[in-house]
LOFI-774912 format. One record per residue (C-alpha): residue in three letters; z, x, y. Coordinates in nm, 2 decimals, padded with zeros to 4 digits, always signed. Each point is the difference from the previous one (the first is absolute). Layout:
REM LOFI-774912
+--------+--------+--------+--------+
! residu !     c3 !     c1 !     c2 !
+--------+--------+--------+--------+
!    ALA !      Z !      X !      Y !
...
+--------+--------+--------+--------+
END
This chain:
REM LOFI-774912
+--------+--------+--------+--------+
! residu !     c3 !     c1 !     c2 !
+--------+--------+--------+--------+
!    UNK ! -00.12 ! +00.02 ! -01.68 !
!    UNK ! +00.10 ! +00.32 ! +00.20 !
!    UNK ! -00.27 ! +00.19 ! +00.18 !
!    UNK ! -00.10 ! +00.38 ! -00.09 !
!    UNK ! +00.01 ! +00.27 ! +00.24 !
!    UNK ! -00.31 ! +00.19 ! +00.06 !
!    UNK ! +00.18 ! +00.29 ! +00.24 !
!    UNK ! +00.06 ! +00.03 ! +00.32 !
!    UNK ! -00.21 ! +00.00 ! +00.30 !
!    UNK ! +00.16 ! +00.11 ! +00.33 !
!    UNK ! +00.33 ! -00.03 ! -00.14 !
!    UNK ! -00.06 ! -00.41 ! -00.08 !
!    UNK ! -00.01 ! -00.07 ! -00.41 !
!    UNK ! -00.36 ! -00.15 ! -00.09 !
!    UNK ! +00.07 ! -00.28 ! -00.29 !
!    UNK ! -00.24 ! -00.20 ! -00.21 !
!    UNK ! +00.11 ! -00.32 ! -00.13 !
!    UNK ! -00.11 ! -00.09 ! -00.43 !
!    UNK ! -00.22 ! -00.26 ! +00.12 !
!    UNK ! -00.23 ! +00.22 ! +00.17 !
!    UNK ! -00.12 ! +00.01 ! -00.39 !
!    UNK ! -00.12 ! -00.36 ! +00.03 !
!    UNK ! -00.16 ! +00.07 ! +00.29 !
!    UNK ! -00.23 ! +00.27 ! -00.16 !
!    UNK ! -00.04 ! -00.21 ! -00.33 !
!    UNK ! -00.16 ! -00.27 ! +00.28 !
!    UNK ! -00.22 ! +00.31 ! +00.13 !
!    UNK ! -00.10 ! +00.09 ! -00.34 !
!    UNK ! -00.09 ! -00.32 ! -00.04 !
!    UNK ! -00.20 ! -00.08 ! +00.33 !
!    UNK ! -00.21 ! +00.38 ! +00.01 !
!    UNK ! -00.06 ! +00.06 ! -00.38 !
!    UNK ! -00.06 ! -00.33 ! -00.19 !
!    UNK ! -00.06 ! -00.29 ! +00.23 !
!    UNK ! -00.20 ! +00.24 ! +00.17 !
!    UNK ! -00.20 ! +00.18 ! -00.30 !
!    UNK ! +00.04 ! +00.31 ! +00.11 !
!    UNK ! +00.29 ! +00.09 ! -00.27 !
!    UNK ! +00.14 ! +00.37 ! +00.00 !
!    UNK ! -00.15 ! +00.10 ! +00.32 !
!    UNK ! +00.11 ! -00.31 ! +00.19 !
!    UNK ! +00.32 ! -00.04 ! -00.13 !
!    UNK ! +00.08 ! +00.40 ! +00.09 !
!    UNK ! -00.15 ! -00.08 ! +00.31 !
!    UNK ! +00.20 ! -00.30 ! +00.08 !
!    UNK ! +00.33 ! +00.19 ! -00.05 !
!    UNK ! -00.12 ! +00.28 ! +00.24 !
!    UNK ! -00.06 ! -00.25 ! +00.24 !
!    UNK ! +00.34 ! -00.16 ! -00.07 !
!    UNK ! +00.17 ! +00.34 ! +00.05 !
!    UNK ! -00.16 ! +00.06 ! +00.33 !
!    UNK ! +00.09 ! -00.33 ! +00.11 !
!    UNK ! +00.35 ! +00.07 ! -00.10 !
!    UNK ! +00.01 ! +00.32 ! +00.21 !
!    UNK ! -00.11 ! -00.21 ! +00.30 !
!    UNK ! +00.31 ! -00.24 ! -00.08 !
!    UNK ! +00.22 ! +00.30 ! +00.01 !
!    UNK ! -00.13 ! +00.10 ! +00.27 !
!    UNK ! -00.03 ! -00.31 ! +00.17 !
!    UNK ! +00.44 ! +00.03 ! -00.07 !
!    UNK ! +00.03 ! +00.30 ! +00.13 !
!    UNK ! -00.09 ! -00.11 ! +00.37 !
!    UNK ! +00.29 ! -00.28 ! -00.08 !
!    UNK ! +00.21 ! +00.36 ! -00.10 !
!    UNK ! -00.10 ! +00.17 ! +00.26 !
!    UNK ! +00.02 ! -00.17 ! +00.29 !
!    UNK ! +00.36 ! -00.19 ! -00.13 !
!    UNK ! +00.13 ! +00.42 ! +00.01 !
!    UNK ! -00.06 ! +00.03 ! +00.36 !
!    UNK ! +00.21 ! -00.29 ! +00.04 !
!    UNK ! +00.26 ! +00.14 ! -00.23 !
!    UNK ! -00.02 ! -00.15 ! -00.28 !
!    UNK ! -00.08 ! +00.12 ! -00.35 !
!    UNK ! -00.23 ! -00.15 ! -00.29 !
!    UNK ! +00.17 ! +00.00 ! -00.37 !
!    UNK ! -00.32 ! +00.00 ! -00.16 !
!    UNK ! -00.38 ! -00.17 ! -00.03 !
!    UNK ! -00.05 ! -00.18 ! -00.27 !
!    UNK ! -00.36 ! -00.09 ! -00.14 !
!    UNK ! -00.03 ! -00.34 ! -00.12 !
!    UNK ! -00.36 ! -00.19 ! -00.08 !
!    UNK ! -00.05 ! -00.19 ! +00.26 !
!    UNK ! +00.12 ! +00.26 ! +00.25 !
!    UNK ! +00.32 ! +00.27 ! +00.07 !
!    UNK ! +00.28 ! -00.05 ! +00.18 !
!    UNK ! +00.21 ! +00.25 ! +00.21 !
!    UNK ! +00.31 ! -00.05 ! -00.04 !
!    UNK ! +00.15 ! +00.04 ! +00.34 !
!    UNK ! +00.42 ! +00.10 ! +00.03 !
!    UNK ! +00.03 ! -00.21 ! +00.33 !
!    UNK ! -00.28 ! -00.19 ! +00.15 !
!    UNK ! +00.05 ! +00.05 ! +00.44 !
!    UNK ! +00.10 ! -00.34 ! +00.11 !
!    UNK ! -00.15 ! +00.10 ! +00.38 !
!    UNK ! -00.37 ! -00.22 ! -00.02 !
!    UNK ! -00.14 ! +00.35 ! +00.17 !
!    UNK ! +00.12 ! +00.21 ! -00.26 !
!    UNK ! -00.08 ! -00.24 ! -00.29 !
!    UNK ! -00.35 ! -00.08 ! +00.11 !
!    UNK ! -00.06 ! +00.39 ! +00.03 !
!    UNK ! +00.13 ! +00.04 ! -00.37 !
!    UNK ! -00.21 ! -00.27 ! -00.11 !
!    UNK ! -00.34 ! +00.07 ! +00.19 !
!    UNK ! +00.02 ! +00.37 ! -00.15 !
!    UNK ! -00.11 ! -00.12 ! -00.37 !
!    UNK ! -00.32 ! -00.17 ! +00.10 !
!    UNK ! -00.07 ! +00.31 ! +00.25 !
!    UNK ! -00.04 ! +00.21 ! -00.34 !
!    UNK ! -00.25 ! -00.22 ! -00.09 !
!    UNK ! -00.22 ! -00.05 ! +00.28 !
!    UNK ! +00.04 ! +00.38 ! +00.03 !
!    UNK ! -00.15 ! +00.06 ! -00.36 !
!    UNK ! -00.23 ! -00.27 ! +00.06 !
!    UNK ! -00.17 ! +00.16 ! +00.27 !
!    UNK ! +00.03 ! +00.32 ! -00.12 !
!    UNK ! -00.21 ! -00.10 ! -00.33 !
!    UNK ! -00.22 ! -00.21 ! +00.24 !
!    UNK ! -00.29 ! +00.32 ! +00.07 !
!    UNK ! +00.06 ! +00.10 ! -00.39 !
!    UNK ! -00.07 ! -00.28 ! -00.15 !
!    UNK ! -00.32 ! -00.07 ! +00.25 !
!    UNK ! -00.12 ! +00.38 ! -00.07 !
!    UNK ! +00.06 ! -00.10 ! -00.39 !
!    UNK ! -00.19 ! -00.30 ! +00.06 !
!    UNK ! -00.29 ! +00.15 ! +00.11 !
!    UNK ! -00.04 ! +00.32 ! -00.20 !
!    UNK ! -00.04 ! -00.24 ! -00.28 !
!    UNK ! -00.26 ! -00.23 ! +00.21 !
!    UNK ! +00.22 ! -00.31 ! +00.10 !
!    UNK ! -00.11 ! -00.10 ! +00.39 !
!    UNK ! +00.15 ! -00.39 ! -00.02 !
!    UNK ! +00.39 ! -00.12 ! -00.03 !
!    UNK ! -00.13 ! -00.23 ! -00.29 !
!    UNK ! -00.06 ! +00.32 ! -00.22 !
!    UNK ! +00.27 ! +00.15 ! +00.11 !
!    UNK ! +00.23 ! -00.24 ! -00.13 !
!    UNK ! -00.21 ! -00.05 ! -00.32 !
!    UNK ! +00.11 ! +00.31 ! -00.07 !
!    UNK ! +00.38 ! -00.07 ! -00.03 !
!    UNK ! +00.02 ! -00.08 ! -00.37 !
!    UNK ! -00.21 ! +00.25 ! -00.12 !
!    UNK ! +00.12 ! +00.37 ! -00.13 !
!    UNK ! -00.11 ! +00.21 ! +00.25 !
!    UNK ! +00.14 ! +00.20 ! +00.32 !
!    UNK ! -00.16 ! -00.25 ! +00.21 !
!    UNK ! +00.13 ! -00.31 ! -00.17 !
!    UNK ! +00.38 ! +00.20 ! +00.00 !
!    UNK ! -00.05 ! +00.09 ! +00.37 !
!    UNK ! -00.12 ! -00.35 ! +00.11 !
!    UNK ! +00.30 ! -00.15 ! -00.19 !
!    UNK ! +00.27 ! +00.20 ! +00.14 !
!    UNK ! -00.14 ! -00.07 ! +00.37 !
!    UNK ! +00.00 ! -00.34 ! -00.06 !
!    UNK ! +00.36 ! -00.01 ! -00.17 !
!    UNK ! +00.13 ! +00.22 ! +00.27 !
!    UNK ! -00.18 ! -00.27 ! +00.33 !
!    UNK ! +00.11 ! -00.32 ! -00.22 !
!    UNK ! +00.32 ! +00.12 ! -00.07 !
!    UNK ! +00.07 ! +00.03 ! +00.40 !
!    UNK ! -00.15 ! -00.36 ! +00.02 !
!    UNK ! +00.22 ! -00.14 ! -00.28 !
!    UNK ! +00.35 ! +00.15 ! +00.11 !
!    UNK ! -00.03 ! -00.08 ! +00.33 !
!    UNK ! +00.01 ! -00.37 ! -00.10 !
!    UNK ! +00.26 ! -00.15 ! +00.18 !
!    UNK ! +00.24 ! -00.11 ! -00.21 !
!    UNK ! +00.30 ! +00.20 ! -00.20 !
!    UNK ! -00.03 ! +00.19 ! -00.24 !
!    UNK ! -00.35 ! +00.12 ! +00.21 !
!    UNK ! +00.08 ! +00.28 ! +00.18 !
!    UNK ! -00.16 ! -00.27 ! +00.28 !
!    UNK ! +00.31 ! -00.21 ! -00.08 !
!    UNK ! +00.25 ! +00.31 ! +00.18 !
!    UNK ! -00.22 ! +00.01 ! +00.26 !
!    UNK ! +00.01 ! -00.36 ! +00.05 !
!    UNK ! +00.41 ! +00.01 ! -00.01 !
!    UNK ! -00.04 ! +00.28 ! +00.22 !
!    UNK ! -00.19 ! -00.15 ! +00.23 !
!    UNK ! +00.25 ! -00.32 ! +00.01 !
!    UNK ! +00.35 ! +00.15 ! -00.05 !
!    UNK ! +00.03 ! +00.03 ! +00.38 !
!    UNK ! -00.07 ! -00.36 ! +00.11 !
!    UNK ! +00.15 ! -00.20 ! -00.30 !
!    UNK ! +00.24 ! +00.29 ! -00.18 !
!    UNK ! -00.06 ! +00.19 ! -00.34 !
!    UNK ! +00.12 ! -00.27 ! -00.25 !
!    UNK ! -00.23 ! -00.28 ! +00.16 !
!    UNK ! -00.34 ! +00.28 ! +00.06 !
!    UNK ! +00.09 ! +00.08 ! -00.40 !
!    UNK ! +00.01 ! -00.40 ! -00.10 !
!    UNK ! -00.35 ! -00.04 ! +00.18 !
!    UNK ! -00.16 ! +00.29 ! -00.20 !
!    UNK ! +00.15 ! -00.08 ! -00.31 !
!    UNK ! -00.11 ! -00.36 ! +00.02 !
!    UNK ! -00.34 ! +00.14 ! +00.11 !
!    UNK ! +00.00 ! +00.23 ! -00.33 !
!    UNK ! +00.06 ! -00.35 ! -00.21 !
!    UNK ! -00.32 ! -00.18 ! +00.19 !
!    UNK ! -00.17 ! +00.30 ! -00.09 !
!    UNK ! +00.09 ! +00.02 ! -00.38 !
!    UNK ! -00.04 ! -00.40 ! -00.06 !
!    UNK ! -00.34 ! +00.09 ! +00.16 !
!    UNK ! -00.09 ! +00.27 ! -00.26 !
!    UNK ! +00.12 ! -00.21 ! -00.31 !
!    UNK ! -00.18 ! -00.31 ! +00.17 !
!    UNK ! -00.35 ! +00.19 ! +00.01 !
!    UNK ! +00.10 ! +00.16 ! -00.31 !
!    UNK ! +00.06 ! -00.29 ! -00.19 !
!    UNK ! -00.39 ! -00.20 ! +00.16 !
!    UNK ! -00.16 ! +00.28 ! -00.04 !
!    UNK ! +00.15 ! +00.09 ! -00.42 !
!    UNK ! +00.08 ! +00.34 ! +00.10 !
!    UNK ! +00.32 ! +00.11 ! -00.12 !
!    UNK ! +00.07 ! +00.33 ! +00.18 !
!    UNK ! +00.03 ! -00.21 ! +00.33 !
!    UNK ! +00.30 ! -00.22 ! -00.10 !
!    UNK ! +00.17 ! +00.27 ! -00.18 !
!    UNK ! +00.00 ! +00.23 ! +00.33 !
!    UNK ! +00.11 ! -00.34 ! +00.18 !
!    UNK ! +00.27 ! -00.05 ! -00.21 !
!    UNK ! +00.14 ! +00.44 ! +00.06 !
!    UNK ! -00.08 ! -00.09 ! +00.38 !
!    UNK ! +00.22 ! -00.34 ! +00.01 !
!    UNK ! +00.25 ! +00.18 ! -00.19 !
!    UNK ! +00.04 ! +00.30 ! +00.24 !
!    UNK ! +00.02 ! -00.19 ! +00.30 !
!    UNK ! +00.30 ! -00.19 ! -00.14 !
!    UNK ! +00.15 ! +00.36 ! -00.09 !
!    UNK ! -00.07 ! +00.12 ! +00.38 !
!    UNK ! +00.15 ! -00.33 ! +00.12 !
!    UNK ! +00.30 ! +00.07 ! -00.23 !
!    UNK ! +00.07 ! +00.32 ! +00.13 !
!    UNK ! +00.00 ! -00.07 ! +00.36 !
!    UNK ! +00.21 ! -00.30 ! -00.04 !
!    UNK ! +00.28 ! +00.24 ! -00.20 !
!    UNK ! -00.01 ! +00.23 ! +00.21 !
!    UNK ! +00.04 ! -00.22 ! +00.31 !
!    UNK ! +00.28 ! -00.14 ! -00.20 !
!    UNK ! +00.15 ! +00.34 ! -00.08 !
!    UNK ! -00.05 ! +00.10 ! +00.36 !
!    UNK ! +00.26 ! -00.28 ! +00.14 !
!    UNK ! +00.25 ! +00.08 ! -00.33 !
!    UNK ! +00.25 ! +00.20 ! +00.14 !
!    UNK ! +00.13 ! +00.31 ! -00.23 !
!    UNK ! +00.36 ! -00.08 ! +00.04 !
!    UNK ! -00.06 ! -00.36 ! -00.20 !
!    UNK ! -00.05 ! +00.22 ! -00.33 !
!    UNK ! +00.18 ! +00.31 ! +00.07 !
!    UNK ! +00.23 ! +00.03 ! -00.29 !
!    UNK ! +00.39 ! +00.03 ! +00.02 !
!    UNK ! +00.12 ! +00.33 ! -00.20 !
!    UNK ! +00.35 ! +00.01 ! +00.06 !
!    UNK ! -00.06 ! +00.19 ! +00.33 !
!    UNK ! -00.19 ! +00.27 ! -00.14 !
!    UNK ! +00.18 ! +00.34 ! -00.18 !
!    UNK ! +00.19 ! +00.26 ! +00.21 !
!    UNK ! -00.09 ! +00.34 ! -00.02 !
!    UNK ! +00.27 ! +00.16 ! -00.08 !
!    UNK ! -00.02 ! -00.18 ! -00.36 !
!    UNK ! -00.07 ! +00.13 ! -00.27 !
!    UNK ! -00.30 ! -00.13 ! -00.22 !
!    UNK ! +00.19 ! -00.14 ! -00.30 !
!    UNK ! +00.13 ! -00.24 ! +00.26 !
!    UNK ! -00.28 ! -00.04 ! +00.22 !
!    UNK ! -00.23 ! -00.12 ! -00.30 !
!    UNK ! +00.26 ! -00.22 ! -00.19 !
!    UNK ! -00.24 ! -00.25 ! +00.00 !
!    UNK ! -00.33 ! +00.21 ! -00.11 !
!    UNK ! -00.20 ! +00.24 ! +00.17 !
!    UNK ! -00.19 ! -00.08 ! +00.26 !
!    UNK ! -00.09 ! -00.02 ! +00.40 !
!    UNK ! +00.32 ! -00.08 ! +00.18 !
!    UNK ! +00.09 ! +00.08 ! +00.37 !
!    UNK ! +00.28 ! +00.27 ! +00.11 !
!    UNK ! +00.22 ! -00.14 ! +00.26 !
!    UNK ! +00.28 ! +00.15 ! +00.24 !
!    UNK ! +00.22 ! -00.22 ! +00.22 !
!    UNK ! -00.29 ! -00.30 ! -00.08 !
!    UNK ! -00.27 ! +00.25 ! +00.07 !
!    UNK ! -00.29 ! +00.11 ! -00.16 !
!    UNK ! +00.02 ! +00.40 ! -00.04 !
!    UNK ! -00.26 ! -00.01 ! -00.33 !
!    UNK ! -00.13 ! -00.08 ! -00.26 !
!    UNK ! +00.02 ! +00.05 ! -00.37 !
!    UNK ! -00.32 ! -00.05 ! -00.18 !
!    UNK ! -00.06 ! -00.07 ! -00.37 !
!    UNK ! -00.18 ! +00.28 ! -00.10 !
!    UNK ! +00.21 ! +00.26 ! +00.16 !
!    UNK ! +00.31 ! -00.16 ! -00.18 !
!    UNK ! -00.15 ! -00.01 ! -00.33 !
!    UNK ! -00.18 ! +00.40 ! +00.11 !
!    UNK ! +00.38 ! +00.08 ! +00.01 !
!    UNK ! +00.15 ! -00.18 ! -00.26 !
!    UNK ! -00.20 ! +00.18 ! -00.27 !
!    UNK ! +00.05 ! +00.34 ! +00.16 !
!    UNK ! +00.34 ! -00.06 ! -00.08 !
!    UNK ! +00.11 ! -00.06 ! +00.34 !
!    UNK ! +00.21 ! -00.36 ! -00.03 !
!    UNK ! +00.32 ! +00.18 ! +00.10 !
!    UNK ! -00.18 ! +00.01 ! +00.38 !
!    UNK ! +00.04 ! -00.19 ! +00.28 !
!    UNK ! -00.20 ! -00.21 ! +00.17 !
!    UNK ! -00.03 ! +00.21 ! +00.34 !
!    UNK ! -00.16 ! +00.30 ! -00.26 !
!    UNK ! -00.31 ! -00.17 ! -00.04 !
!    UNK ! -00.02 ! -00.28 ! +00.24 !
!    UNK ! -00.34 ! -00.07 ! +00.22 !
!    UNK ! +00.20 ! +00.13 ! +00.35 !
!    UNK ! -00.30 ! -00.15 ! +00.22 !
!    UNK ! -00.09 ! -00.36 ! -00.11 !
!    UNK ! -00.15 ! -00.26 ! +00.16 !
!    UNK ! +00.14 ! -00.33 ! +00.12 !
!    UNK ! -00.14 ! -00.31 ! +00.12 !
!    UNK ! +00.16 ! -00.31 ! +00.21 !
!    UNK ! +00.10 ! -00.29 ! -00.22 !
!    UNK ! -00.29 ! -00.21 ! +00.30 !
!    UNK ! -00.25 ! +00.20 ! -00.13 !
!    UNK ! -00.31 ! -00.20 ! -00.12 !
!    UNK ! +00.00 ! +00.05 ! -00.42 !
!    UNK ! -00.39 ! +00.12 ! +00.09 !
!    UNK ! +00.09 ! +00.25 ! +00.20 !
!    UNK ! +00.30 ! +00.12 ! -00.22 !
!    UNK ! -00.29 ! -00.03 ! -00.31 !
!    UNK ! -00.26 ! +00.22 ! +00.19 !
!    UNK ! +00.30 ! +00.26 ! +00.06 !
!    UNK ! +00.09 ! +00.03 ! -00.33 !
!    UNK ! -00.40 ! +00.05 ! -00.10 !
!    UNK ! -00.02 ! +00.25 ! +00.26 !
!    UNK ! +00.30 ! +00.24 ! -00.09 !
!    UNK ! -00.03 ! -00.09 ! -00.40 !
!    UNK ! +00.40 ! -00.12 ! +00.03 !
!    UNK ! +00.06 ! -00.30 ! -00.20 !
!    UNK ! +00.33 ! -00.05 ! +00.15 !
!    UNK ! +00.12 ! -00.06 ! +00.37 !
!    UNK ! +00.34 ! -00.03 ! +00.12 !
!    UNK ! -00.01 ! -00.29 ! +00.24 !
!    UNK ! +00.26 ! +00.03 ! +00.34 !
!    UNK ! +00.12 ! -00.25 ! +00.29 !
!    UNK ! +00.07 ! +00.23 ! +00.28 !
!    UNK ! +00.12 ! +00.32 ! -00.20 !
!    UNK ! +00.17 ! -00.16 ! -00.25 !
!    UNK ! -00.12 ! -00.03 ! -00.40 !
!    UNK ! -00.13 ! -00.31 ! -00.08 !
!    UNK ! -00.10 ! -00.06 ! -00.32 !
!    UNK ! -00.29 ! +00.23 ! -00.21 !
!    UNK ! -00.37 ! -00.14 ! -00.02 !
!    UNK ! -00.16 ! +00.11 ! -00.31 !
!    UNK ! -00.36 ! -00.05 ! -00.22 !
!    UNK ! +00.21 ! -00.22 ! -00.16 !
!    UNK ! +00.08 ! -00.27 ! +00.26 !
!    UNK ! -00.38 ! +00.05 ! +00.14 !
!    UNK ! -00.14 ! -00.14 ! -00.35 !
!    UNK ! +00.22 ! -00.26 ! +00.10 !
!    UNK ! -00.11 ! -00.09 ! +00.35 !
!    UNK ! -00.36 ! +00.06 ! -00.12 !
!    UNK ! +00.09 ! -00.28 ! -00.23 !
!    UNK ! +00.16 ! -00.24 ! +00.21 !
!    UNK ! -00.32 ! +00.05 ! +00.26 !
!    UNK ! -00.23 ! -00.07 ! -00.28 !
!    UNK ! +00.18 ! -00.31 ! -00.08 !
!    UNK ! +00.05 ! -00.11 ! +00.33 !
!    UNK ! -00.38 ! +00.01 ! +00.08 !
!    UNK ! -00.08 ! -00.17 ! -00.32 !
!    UNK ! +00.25 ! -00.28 ! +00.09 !
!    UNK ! -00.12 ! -00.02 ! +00.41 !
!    UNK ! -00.40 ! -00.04 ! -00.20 !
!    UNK ! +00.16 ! -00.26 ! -00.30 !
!    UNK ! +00.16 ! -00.20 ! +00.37 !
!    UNK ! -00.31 ! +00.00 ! +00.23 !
!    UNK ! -00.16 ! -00.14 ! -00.36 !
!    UNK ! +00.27 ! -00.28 ! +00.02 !
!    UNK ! -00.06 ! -00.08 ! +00.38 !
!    UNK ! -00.35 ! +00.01 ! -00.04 !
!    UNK ! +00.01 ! -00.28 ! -00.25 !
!    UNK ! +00.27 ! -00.16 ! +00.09 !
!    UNK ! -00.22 ! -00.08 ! +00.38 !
!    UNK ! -00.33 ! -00.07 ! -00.16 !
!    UNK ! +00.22 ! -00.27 ! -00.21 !
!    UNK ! +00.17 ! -00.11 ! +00.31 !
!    UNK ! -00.41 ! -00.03 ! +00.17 !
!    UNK ! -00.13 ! -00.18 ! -00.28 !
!    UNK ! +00.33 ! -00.24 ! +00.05 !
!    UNK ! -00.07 ! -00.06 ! +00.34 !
!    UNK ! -00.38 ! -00.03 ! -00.03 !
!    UNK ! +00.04 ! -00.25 ! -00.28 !
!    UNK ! +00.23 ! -00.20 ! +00.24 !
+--------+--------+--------+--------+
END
């Protein structure tokens, strides 16, 4: 199910995800029938669960924010209904950087919180509520006081509840943050993630003893995101010992540019490197090839529209690194070099296929510490019985 933009704010595209409708079908449910109150509580349940979704966006938006001073850009925020997500181009791996990135989003929210703190108390008592007793009371009932009460309280629990320590918690970076210095990234991100899945059993557990379903289900979407996180880092520490020059693609040494593009594109058109004396000189991109070829311009060579200033990388170059690059300049085709001399091409193409191969790998390296890890309690139980 693909999300649906909302605009832009400050340049980063807002999303909301289809299940957000479940969400207010649960809120409809809660304010206007359980409740009694129908129409009015119902219409005052979604105002409430607009608000709270501006908080969450804003709540993103320190992620955004502070992740642009350290250079890097956010795709979009997307709204689901148990949260948003900002969906970050390239996370800092420096523990300073990342726990500054991370601490931002709660900041939002202390920030409203307090800044509602003298409202809602003012509120309070125009309308003759001196205890915190009332004042809570108040939350489920359609009024400015109940909305004002409930948005403080989302805004102070929601600071509580994602500083958890455990992925996908924004507590759970701060906790990998916090460890990547004494015991590395990969192990700081195994911790957390295993702390996530204590965390998640926990909710289903109390969920399950207590019959209330919401617990277990938001167990189940916290469990599942800390495998996702754990995933990720694994890939990408994968991806970040693959060297480029293990995938770069033989083309036949490239085209020269003195061709012309009948013979340059014998085998289709597409994004192939211009060499001279083993060289890269250029590039010939796709678009621009088939830009010429229906302007009538086949009869051209491949110096007439070749990309004169293209970018190289060395075939040791990590396949992260070559990855990020390609994201950053929107090229989805490097030449790779040893030295100066053309190596091969790395395209979108063969990075599907490492992607792939990570992917797998990971899944295997989990399937064999499964194996191990049953293979020694079988050996204990041997050795016990003996």
């Amino acid at each position: 199910m693909h999300s649906i933009s909302l605009g832009k704010l400050a340049g980063i595209d807002i999303r909301i995800h289809p299940t957000v409708v479940f969400g207010a079908l649960w809120i409809i449910y809660e304010f206007g029938i359980r409740t009694h109150d129908g129409p009015v509580g119902a219409i005052y349940g979604l105002m409430l669960l607009t608000l709270v979704m501006g908080c969450v966006v804003l709540h993103e938006l320190g992620h955004a924010f502070m992740a642009r001073e350290y250079g890097s850009g956010t795709r979009d925020i997307t709204l689901y209904p148990l949260g948003g997500a900002a969906y970050i181009e390239r996370m800092p791996n420096d523990p300073r950087a990342e726990a500054a990135v991370t601490i931002a989003g709660p900041l939002v929210n202390v920030a409203i919180a307090t800044s509602l703190l003298p409202v809602v108390i003012a509120a309070g008592l125009i309308e003759g509520e001196t205890s915190v007793n009332a004042f809570l009371n108040r939350m489920t009932e359609p009024s400015v006081v109940g909305l004002l009460v409930s948005l403080f309280l989302f805004n102070v629990v929601n600071v509580f509840f994602n500083l958890i320590p455990a992925f996908p918690m924004d507590g759970g970076r701060l906790v990998r943050a916090g460890l990547s210095s004494l015991i590395g990234r990969d192990r700081a991100t195994h911790v957390a993630v295993i702390f996530g899945y204590i965390m998640a059993s926990g909710m289903i557990l109390i969920g399950v003893i207590a019959v209330q379903p919401t617990l277990p289900f938001i167990g189940i979407f916290v469990m599942y995101l800390a495998y996702v996180e754990g995933k990720g880092v694994r890939m990408e520490s994968m991806m970040r010992r693959m060297h480029v020059g293990q995938f770069a693609l033989w083309d036949g040494g490239g085209v020269a540019p003195d061709q012309s593009l009948k013979l340059a594109l014998a085998g289709g058109a597409r994004d192939v490197a211009v060499t001279q004396g083993g060289r890269v000189v250029g590039m010939l991109w796709r678009a621009d090839v088939l830009l010429a070829l229906r302007s009538g311009a086949s009869n051209r060579n491949v110096v007439d529209i070749m990309d004169r200033n293209p970018f190289s990388v060395s075939s040791s170059s990590s396949v992260l690194d070559v990855h990020q690059l390609m994201e950053d300049t929107n090229r989805w085709a490097v030449p790779v070099v040893e030295g100066d001399l053309y190596r091969g091409i790395f395209t979108a193409d063969r990075l599907t296929h490492v992607y792939k191969l990570a992917s797998d790998q990971t899944s295997l390296r989990r399937r064999l510490m499964m194996i191990a890890t049953e293979i020694g309690s079988r050996l204990r139980q041997s050795f016990s019985s003996t």
